[in-house]
N, C-alpha and C positions, 0 to 999 in steps of 0.2 A: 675184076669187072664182074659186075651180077650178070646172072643169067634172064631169057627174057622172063622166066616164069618166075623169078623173084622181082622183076621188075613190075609185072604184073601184080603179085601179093601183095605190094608195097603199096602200088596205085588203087588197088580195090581197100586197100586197108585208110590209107589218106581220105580219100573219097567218104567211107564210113565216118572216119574220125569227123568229117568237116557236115557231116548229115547229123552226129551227134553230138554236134556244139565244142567238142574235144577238141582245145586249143594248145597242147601239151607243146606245140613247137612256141606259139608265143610266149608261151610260162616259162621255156627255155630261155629264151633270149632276153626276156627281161628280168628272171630271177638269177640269170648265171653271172658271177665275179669273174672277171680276166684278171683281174688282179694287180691293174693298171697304174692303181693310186694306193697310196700310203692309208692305212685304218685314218692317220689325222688329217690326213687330206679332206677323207669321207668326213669325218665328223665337223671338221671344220664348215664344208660344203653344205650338210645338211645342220649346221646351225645356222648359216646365212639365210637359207632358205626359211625356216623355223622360225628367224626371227623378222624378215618380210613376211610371211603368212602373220604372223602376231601383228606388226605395224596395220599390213592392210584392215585387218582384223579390228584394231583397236582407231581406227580412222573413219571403218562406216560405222563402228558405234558410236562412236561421237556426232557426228552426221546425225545420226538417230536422232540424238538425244538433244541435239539442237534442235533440228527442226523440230521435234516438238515440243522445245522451250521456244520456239521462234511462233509455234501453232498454238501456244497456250497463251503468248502476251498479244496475240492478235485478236484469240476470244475472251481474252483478258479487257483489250481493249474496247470489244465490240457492246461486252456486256454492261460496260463501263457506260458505251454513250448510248445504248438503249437505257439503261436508268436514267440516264441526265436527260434525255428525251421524257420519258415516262414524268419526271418532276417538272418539267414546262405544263405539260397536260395537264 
């Protein structure tokens, strides 16, 4: 068991760390391996993921790239019937 005066250094120390953005406990817990799963587990897992970020990825650009094939035949069209307007005139 600590004593209080290490209990103390620790809490005057934490206190600092959290006044100077020093997140050394969060970097712990999300950079530490338990070592839970198998390396092909992991890679399997982070290719599923890899290739959802790609789909979603390759989904709004197409999106993009319609709408503004969807925005280019609309001023396609428009320019279209301001001319044929323009030649009644």
């Amino acid at each position: 068991m600590q004593s209080q005066e290490e209990l103390s250094a620790l809490k005057q120390k934490q206190e600092q760390e959290r006044k100077d953005e020093v997140l050394e406990n969060v970097a712990t817990v999300l950079l530490e391996y338990d070592g839970t799963g198998s390396d092909q587990e992991l890679v399997k897992a982070l290719d599923q993921k890899y290739d959802a970020l790609k789909d979603k990825l390759l989904l709004e650009a197409l999106k993009k790239q319609l709408g503004m094939f969807t925005g280019d035949r609309c001023l396609f069209s428009s320019q279209k019937e301001a001319r044929s307007q323009a030649f009644i005139l």
